[in-house]
CHARMM-style PDB file with segment names, atoms N, HN, CA, C and O in Angstrom:
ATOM      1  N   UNK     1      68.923  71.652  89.106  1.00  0.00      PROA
ATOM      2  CA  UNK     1      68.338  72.833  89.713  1.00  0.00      PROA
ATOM      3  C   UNK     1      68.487  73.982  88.723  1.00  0.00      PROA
ATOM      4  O   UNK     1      69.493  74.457  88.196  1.00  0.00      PROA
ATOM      5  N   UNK     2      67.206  74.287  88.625  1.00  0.00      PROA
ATOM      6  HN  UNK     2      66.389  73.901  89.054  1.00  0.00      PROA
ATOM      7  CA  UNK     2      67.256  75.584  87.738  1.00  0.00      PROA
ATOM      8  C   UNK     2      67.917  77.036  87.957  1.00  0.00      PROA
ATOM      9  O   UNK     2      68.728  76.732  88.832  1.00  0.00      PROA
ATOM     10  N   UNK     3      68.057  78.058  87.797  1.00  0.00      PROA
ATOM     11  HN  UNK     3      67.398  78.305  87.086  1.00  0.00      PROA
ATOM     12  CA  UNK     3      68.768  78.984  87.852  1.00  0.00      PROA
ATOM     13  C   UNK     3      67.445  80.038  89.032  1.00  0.00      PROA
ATOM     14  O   UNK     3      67.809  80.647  90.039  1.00  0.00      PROA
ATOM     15  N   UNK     4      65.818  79.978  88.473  1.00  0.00      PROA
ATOM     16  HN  UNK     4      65.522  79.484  87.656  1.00  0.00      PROA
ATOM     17  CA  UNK     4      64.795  80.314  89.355  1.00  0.00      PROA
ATOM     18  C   UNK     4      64.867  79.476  90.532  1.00  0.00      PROA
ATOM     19  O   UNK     4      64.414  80.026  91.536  1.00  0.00      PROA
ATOM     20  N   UNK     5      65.203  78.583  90.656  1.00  0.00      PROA
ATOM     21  HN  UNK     5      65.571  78.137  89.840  1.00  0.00      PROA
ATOM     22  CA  UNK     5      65.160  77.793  91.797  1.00  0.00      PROA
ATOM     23  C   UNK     5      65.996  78.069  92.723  1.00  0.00      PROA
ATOM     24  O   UNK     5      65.802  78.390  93.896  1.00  0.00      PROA
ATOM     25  N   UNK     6      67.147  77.897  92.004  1.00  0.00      PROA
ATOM     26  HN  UNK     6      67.304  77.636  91.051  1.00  0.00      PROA
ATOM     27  CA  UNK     6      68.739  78.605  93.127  1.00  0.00      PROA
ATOM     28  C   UNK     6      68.248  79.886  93.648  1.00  0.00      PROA
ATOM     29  O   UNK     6      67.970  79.847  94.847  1.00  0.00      PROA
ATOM     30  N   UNK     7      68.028  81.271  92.925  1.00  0.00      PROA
ATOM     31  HN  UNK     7      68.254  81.303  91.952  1.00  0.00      PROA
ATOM     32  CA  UNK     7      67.386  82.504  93.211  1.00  0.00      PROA
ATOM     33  C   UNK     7      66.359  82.612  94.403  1.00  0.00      PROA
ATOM     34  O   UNK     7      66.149  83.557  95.165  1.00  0.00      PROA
ATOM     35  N   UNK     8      65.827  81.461  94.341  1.00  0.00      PROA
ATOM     36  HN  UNK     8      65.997  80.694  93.722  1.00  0.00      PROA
ATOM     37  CA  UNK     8      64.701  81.825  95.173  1.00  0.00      PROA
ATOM     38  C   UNK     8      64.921  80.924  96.351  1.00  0.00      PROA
ATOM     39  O   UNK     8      64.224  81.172  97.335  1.00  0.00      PROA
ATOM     40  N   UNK     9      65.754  79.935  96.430  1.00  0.00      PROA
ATOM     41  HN  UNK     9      66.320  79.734  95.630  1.00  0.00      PROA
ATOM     42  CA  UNK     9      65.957  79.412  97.621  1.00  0.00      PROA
ATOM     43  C   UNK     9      67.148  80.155  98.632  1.00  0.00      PROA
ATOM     44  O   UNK     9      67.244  80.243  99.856  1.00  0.00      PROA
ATOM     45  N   UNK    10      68.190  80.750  97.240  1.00  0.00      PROA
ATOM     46  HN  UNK    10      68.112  80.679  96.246  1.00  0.00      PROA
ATOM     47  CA  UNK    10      69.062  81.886  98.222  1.00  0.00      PROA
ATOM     48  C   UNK    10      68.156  83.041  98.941  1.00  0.00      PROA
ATOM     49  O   UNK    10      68.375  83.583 100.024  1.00  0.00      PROA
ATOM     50  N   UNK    11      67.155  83.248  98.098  1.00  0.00      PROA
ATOM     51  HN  UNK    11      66.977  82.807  97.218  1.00  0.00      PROA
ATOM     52  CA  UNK    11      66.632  84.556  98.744  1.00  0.00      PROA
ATOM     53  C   UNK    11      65.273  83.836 100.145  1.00  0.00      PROA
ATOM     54  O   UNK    11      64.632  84.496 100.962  1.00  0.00      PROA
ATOM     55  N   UNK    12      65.266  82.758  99.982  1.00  0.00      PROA
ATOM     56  HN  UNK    12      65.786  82.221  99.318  1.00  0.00      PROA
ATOM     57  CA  UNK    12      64.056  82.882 101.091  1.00  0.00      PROA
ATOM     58  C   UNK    12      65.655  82.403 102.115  1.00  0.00      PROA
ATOM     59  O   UNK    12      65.335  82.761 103.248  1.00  0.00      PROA
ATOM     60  N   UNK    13      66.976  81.860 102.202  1.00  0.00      PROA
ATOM     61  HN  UNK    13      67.236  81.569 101.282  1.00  0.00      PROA
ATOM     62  CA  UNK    13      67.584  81.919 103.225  1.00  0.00      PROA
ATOM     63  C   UNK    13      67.797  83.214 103.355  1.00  0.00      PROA
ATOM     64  O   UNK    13      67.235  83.697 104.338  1.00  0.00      PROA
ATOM     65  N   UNK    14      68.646  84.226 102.462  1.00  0.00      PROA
ATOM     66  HN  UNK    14      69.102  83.834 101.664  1.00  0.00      PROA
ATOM     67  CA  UNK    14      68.997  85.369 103.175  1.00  0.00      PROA
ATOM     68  C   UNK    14      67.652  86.333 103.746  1.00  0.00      PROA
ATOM     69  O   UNK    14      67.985  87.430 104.193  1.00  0.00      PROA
ATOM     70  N   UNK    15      66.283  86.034 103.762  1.00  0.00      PROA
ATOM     71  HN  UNK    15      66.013  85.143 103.398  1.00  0.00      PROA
ATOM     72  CA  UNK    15      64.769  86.188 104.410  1.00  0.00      PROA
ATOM     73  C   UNK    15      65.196  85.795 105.752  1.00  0.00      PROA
ATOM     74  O   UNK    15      65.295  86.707 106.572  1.00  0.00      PROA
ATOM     75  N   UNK    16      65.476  84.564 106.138  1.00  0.00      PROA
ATOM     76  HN  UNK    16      65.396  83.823 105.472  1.00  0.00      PROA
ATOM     77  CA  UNK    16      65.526  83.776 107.230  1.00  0.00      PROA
ATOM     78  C   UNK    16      66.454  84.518 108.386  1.00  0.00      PROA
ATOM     79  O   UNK    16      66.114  84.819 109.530  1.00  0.00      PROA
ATOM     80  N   UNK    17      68.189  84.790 107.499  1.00  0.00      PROA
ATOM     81  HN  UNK    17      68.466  84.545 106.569  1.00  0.00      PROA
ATOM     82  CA  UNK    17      68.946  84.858 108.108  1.00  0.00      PROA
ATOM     83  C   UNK    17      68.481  86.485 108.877  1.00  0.00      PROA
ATOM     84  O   UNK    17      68.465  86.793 110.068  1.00  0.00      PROA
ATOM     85  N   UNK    18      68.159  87.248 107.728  1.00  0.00      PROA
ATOM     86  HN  UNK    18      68.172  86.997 106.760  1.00  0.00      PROA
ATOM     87  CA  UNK    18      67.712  89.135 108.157  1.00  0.00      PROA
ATOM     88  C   UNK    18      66.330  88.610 109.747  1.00  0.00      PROA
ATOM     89  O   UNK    18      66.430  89.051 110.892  1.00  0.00      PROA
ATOM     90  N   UNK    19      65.420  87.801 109.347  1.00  0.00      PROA
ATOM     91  HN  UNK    19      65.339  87.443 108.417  1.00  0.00      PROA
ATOM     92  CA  UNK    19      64.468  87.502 110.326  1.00  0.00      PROA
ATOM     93  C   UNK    19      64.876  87.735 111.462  1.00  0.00      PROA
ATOM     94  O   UNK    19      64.430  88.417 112.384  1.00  0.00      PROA
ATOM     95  N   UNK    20      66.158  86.842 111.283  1.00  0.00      PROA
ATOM     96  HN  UNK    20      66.520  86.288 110.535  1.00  0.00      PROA
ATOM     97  CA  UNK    20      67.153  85.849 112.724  1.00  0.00      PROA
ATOM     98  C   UNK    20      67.283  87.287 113.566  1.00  0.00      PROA
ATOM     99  O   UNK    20      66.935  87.645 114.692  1.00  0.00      PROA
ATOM    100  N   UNK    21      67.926  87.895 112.500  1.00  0.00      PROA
ATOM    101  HN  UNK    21      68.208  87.604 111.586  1.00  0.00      PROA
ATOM    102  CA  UNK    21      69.093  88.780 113.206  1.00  0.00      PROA
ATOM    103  C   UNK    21      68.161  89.962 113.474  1.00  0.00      PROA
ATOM    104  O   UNK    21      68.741  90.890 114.038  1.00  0.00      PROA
ATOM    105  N   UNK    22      66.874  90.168 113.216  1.00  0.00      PROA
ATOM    106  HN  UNK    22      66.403  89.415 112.758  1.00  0.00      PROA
ATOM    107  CA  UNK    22      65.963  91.065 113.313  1.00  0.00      PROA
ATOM    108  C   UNK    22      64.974  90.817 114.580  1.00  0.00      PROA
ATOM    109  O   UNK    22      64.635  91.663 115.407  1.00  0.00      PROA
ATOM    110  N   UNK    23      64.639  89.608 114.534  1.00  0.00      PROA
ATOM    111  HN  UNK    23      64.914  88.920 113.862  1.00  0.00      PROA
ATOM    112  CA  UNK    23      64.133  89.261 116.081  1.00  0.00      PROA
ATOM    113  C   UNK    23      64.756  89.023 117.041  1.00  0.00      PROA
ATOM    114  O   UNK    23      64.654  89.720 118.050  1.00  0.00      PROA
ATOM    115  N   UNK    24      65.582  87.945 116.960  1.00  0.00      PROA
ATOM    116  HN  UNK    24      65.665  87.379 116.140  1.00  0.00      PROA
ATOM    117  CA  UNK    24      66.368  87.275 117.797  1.00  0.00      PROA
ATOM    118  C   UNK    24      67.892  87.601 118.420  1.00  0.00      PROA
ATOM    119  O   UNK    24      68.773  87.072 119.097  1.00  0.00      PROA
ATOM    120  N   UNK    25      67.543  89.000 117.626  1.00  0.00      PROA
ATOM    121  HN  UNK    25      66.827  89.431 117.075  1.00  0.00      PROA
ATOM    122  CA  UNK    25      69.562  89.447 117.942  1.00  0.00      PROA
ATOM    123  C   UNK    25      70.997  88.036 116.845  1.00  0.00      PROA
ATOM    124  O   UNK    25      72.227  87.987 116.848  1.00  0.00      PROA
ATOM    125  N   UNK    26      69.829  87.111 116.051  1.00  0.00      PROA
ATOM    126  HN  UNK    26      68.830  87.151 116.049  1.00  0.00      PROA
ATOM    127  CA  UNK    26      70.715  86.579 115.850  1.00  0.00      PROA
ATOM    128  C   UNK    26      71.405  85.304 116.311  1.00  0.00      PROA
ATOM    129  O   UNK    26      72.478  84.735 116.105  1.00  0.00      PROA
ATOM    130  N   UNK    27      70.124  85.084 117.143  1.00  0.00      PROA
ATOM    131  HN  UNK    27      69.253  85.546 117.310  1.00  0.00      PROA
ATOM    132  CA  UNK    27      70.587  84.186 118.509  1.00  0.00      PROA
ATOM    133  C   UNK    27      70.350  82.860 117.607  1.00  0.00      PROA
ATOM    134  O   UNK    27      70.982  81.973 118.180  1.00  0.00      PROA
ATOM    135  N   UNK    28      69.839  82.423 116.663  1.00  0.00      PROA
ATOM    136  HN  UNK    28      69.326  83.144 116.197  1.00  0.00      PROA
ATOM    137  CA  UNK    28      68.975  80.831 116.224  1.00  0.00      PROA
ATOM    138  C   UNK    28      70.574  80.749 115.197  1.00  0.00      PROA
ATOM    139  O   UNK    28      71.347  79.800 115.066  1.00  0.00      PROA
ATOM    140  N   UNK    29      70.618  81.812 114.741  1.00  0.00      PROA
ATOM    141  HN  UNK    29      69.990  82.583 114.848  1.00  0.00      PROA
ATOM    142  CA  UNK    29      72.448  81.499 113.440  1.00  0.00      PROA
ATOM    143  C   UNK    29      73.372  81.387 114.318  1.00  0.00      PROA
ATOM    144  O   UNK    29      74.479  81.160 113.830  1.00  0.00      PROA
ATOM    145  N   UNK    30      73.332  81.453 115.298  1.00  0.00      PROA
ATOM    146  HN  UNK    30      72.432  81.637 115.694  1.00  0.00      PROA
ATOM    147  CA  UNK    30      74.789  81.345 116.138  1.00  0.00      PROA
ATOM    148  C   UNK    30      74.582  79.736 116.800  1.00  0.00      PROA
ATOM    149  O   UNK    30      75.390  78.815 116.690  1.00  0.00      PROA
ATOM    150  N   UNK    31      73.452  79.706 117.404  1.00  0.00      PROA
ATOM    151  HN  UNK    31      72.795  80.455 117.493  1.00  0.00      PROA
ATOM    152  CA  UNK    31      73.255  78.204 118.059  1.00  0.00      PROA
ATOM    153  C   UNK    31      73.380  77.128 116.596  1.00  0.00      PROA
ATOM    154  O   UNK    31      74.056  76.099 116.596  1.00  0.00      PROA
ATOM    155  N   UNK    32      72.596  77.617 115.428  1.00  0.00      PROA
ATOM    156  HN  UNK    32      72.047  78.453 115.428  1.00  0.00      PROA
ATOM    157  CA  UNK    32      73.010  76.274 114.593  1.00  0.00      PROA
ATOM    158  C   UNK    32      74.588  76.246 113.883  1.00  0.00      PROA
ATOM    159  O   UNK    32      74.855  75.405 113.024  1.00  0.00      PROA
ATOM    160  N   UNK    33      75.459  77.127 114.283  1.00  0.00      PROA
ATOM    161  HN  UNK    33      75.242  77.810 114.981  1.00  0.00      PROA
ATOM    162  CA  UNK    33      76.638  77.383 113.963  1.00  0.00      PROA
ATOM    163  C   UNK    33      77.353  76.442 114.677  1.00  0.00      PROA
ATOM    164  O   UNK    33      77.912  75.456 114.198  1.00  0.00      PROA
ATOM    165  N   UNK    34      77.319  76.765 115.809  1.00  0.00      PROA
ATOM    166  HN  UNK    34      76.865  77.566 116.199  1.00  0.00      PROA
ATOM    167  CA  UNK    34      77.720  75.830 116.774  1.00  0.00      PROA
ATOM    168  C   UNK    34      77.607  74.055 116.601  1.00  0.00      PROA
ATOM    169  O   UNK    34      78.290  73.032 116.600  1.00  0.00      PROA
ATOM    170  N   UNK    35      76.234  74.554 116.465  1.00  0.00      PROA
ATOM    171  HN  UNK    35      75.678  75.385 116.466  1.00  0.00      PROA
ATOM    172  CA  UNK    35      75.699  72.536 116.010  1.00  0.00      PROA
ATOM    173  C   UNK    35      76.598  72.461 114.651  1.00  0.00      PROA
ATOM    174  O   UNK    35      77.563  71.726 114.860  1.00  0.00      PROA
ATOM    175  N   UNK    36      76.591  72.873 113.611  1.00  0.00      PROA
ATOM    176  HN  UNK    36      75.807  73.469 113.441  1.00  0.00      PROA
ATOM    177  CA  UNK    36      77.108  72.414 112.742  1.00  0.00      PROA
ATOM    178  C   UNK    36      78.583  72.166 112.933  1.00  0.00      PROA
ATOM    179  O   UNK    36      79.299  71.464 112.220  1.00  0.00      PROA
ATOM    180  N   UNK    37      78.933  72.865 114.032  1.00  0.00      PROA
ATOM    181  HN  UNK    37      78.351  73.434 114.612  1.00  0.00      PROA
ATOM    182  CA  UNK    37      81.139  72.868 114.199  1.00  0.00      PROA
ATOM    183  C   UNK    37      80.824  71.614 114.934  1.00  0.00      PROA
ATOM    184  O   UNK    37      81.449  70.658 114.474  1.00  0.00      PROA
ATOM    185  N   UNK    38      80.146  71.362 115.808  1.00  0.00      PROA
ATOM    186  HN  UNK    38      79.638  72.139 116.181  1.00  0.00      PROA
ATOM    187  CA  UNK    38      79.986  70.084 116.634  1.00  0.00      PROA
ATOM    188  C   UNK    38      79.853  69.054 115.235  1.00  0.00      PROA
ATOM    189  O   UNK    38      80.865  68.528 114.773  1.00  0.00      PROA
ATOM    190  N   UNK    39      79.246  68.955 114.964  1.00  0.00      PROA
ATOM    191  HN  UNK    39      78.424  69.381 115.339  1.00  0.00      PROA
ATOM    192  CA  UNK    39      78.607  67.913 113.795  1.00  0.00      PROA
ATOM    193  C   UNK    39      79.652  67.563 113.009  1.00  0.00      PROA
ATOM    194  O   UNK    39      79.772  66.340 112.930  1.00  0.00      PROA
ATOM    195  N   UNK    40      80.410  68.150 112.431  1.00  0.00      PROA
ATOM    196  HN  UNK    40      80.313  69.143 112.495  1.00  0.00      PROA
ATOM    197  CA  UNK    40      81.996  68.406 112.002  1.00  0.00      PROA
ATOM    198  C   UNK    40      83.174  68.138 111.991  1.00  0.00      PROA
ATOM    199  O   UNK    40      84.038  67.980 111.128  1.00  0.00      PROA
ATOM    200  N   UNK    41      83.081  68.086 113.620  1.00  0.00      PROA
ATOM    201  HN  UNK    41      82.380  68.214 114.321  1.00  0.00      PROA
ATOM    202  CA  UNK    41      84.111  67.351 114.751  1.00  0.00      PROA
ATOM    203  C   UNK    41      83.472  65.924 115.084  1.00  0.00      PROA
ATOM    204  O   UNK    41      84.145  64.991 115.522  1.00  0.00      PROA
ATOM    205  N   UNK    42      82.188  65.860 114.845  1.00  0.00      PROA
ATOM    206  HN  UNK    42      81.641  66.619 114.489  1.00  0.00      PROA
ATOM    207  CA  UNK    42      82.050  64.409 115.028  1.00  0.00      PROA
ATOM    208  C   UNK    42      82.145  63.404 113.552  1.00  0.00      PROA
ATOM    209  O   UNK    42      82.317  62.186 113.579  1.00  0.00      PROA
ATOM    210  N   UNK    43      82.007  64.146 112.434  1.00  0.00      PROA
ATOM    211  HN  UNK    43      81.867  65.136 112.413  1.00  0.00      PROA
ATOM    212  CA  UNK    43      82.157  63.471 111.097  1.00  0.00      PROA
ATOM    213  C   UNK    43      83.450  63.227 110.797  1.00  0.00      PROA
ATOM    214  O   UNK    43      83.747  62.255 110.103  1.00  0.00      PROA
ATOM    215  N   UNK    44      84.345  64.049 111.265  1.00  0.00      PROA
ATOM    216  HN  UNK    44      84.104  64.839 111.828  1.00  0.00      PROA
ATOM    217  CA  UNK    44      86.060  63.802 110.972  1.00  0.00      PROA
ATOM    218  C   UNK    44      86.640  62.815 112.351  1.00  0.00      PROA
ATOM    219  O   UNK    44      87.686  62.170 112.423  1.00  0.00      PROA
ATOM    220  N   UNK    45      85.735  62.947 113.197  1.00  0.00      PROA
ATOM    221  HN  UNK    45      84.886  63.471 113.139  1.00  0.00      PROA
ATOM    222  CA  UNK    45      86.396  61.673 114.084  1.00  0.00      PROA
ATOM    223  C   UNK    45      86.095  60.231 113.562  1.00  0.00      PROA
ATOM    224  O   UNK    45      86.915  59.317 113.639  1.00  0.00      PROA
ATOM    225  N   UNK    46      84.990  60.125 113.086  1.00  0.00      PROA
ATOM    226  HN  UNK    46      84.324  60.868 113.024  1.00  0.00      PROA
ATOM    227  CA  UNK    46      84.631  58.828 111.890  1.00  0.00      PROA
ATOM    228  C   UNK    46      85.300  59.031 111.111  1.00  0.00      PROA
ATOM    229  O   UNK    46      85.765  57.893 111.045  1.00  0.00      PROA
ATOM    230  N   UNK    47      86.155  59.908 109.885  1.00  0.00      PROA
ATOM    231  HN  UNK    47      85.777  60.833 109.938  1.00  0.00      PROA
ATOM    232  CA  UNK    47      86.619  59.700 109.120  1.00  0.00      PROA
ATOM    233  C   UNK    47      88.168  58.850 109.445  1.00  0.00      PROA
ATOM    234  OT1 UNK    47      88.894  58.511 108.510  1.00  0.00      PROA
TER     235      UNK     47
END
């Protein structure tokens, strides 16, 4: 991965995240937060 590539994929997330928190109060980063702590707790119970 190139150095333009990293740049521009950080910047279309931190796009996403300002969106989130601009429409939604924020509400879509908190629900996949959640999924991911769930997801987490289910990968270390397999481990």
């Amino acid at each position: 991965m190139t150095n333009t590539i990293a740049i521009g994929l950080g910047g279309i997330v931190l796009v996403a995240l300002g969106a989130d928190v601009i429409l939604n109060d924020g509400q879509s980063t908190l629900f996949l937060g959640r999924k991911l702590i769930d997801l987490i707790e289910y990968v270390a119970f397999w481990r």
